[in-house]
C-alpha positions as CSV (number, residue, x, y, z in Angstrom):
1,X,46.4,165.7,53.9
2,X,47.0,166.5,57.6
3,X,50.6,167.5,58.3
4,X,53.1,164.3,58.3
5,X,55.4,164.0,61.5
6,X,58.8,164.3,61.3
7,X,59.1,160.9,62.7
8,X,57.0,159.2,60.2
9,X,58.8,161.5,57.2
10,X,62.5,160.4,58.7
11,X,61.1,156.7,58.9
12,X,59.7,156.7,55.4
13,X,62.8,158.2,54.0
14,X,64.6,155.3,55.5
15,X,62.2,152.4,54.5
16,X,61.8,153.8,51.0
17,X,65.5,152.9,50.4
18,X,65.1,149.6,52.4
19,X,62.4,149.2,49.6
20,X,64.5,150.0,46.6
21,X,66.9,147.6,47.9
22,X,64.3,145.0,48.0
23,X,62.7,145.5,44.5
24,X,66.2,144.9,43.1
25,X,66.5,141.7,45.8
26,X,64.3,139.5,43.3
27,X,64.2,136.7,46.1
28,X,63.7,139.6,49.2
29,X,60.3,140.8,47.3
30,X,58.9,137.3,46.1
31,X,58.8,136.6,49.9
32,X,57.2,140.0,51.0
33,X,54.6,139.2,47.8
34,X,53.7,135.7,49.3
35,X,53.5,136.9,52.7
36,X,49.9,136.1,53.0
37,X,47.7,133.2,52.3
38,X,44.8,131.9,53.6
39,X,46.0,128.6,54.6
40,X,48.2,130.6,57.3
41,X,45.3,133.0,58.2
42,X,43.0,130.2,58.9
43,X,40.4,131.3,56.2
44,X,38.6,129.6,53.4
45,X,40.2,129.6,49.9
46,X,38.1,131.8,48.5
47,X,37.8,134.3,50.8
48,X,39.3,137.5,49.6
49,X,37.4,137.0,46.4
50,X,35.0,140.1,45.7
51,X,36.7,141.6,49.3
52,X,37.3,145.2,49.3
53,X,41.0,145.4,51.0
54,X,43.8,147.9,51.9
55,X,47.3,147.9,52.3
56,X,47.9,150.7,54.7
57,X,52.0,151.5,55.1
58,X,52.1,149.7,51.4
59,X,55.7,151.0,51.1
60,X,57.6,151.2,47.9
61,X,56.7,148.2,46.4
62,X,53.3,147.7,47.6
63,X,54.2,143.9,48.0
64,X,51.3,143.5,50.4
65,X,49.0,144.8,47.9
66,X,49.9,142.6,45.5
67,X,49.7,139.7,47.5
68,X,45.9,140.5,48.4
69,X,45.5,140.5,44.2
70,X,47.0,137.3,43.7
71,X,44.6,136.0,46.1
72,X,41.5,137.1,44.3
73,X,40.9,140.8,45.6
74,X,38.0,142.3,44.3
75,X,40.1,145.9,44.6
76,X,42.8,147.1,47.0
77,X,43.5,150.2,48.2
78,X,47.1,150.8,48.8
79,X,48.4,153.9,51.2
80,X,51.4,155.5,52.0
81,X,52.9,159.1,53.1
82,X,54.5,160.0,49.9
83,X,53.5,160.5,46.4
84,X,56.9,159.2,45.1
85,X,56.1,155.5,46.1
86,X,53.0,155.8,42.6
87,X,55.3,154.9,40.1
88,X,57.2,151.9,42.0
89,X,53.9,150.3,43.2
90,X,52.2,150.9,39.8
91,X,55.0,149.0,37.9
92,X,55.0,146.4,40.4
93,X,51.4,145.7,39.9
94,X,51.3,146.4,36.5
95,X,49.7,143.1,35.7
96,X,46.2,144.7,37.8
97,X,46.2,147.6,36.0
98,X,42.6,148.7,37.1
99,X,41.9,146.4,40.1
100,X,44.1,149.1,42.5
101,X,45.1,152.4,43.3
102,X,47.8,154.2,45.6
103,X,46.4,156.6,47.9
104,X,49.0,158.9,49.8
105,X,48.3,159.5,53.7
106,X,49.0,158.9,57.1
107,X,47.4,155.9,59.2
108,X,46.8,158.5,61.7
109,X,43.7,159.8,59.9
110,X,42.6,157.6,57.1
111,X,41.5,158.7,53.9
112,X,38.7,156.6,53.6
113,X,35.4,156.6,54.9
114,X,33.5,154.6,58.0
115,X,32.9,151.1,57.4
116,X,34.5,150.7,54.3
117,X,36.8,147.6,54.0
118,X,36.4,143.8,53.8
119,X,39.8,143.3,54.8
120,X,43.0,145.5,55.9
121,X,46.5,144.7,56.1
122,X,49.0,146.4,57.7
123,X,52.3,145.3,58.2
124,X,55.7,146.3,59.9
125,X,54.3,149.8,60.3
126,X,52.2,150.7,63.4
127,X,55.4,150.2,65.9
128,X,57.2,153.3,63.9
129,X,54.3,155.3,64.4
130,X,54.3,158.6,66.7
131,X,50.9,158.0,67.8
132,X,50.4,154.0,67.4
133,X,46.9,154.3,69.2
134,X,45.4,156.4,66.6
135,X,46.3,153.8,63.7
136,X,44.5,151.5,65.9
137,X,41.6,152.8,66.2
138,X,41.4,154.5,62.9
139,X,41.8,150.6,61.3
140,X,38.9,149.9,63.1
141,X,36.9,152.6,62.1
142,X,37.5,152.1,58.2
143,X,36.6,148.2,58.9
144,X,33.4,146.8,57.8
145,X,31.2,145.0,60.8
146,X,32.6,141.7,60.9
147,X,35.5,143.2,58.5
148,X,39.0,141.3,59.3
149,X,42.1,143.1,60.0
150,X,46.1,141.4,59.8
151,X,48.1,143.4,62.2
152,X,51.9,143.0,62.4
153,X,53.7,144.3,64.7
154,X,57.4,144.0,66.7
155,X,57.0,142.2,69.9
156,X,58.9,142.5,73.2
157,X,61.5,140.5,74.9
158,X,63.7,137.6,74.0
159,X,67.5,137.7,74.6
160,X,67.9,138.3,70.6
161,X,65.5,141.2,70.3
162,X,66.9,142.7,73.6
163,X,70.6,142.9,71.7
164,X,69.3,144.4,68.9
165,X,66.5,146.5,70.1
166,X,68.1,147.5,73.5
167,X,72.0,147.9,72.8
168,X,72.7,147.9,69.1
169,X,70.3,150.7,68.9
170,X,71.5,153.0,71.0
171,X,74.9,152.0,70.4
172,X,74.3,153.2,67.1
173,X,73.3,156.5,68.2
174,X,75.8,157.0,70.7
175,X,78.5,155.7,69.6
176,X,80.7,157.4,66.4
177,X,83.1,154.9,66.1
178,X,79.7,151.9,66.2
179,X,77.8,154.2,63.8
180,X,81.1,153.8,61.3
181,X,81.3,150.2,61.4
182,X,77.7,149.6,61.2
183,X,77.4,151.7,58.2
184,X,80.0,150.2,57.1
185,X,78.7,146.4,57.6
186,X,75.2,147.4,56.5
187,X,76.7,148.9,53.0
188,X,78.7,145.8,52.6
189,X,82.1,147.0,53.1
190,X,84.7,144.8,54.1
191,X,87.6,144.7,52.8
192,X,89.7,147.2,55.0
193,X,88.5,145.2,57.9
194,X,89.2,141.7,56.4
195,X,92.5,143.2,55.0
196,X,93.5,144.1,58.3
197,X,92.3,141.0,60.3
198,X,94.8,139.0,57.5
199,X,97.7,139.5,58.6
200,X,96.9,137.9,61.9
201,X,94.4,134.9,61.0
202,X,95.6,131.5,60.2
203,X,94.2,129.8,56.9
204,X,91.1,128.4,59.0
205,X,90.3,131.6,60.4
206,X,90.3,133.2,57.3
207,X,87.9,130.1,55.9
208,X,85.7,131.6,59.1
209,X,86.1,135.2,58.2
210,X,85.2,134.7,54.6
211,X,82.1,132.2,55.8
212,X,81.2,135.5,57.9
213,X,81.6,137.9,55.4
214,X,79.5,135.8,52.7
215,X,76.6,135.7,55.3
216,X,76.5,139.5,55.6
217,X,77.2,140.0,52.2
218,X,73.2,139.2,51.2
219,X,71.8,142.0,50.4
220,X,68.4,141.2,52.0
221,X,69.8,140.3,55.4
222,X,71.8,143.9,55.5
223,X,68.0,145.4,54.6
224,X,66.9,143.5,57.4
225,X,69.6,145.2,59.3
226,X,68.8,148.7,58.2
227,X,65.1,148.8,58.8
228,X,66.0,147.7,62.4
229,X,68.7,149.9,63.2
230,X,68.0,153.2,61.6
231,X,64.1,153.7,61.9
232,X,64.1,155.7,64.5
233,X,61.4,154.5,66.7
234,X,60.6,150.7,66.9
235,X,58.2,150.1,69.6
236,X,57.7,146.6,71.0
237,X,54.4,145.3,72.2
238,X,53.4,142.5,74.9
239,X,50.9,140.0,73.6
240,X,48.7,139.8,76.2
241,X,48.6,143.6,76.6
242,X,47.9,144.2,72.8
243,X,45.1,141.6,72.5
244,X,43.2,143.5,75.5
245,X,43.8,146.5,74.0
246,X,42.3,145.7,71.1
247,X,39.6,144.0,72.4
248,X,38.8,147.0,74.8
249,X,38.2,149.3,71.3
250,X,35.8,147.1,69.5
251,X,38.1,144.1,68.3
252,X,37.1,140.2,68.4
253,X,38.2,137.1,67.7
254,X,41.7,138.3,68.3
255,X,43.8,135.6,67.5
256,X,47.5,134.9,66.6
257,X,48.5,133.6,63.0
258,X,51.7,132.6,62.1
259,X,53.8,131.4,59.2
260,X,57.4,130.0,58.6
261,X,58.9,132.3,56.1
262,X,61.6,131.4,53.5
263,X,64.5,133.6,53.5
264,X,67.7,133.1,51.0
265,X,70.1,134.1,53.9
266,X,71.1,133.1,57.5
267,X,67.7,133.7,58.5
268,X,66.7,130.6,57.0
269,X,67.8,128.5,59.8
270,X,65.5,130.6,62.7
271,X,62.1,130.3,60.0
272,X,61.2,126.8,62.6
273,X,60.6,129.7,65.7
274,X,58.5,132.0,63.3
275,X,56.0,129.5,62.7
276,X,56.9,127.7,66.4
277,X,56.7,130.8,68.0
278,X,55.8,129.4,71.4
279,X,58.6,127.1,71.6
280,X,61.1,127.6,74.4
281,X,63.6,128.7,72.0
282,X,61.6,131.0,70.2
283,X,60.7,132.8,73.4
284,X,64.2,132.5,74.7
285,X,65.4,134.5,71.4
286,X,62.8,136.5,70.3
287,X,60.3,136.7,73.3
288,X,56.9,137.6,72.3
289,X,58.4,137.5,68.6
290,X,56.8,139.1,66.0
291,X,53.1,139.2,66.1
292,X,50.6,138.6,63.5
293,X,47.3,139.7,65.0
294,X,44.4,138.7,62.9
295,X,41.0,140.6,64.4
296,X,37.6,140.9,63.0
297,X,35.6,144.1,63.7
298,X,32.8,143.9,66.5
């Protein structure tokens, strides 16, 4: 395998804890494993049945893997940039034993010869990516003719994703005294600050702070948290410029899928502008949001 960049190897160090966090969140890796379904893709029922797929950037628990399984995959190739990730992904998809198998490198130069796959996935991955071009191009070149691709990737613009992405961010890295309370809020300690904030809070502001506190408490939201706070690159992409883009290297049929996930947190109440992503609010929040690019090869 072709030497790893330090950003990808500082990245997956980061995610592969995110990951831990989420096999142990029983409800945070059900939704990652139902991610996908034909219904939201706009395909027939039966389509991934004796499809040849890949789950490139599997991560830890190769949830997107699985997910092509349950819906009929003839055999999935799942890749990632370290050899450690085998024994999570294997356990995880235990139940098709023989129907998979983990493959460890980088989506800048795919293992896998041309024209090979029915169907790729590749989710949350490309925008931490040193050279996002190449994974591009090299998903296209591993595609079948005809072959279909699901691309997800962070979006620009949108007061909320500003916040985060623009200020929080470099807050973060700039800022000692943010880092600590950060660390501290995405490891779930707060009791010195509630303890201090006591002393001056009436009974209903402490029925506020404790509503707070219970919100950030759920382990899946403060993974949420992490993964976009401490990767160290996220970039963001413009809808209209990505779709030419891809179209300009051999994609067609670009077209925009979404869904309206189900979260067991806070996030629950913004699934409406995941699956409305047009929507005034949506855009006014999140901008272009994120963005599920479903291609087929030319």
């Amino acid at each position: 395998m072709d030497k790893i960049h330090k950003l990808e190897k500082t990245t997956r160090k980061i995610l592969h804890k995110v990951h831990i966090g989420r096999i142990k969140n029983k409800k945070g890796i059900q939704r990652v494993e139902n991610y996908l379904s034909t219904e939201t893709l706009g395909l027939k029922r039966n389509y991934f049945e004796n499809k040849l797929c890949a789950d490139l950037g599997c991560g830890t628990h190769g949830g997107g893997g699985k997910n092509l399984l349950n819906m009929k995959a003839k055999y999935v190739h799942l890749l990632d940039l370290n050899s450690h990730i085998k024994k999570y992904v294997k356990k995880n998809l235990s139940s098709y034993d023989g129907k998979f198998q983990v493959d460890i490198g980088s989506i800048e130069k795919l293992p896998y010869k041309d024209n090979y796959f029915d169907f790729i996935v590749c989710s949350g991955v490309i925008h931490h990516m040193k050279n996002d071009r190449k994974a591009f191009f090299e998903i296209k070149r591993v595609l079948k003719k005809n072959g279909k691709c699901l691309l997800v990737i962070h979006g620009s613009g949108g007061i909320f994703t500003r916040i985060v992405m623009e200020v929080l961010r470099d807050e973060y890295r700039k800022n000692k005294l943010s880092k600590k309370v950060f660390d501290n809020i995405m490891e779930g300690k707060f009791q010195d600050y509630k303890k201090f904030l006591s002393k001056y809070y009436s009974k209903n502001q402490l029925k506020v702070l404790d509503s707070l506190i219970n919100v950030l408490k759920d382990n899946d939201l403060r993974l949420t948290i992490k993964d976009r706070i401490l990767c160290p690159k996220y970039k963001l992409y413009d809808e209209k410029e990505i779709k030419k883009f891809l179209n300009k290297i051999g994609f067609k049929n670009i077209k925009r899928v979404s869904i309206k996930p189900k979260f067991s947190n806070i996030r629950d109440m913004v699934s409406p502008l995941y699956l409305n992503y047009s929507h005034e609010l949506a855009r006014f929040l999140y901008g272009n949001g994120m963005l599920r690019l479903l291609a087929t090869k030319e």
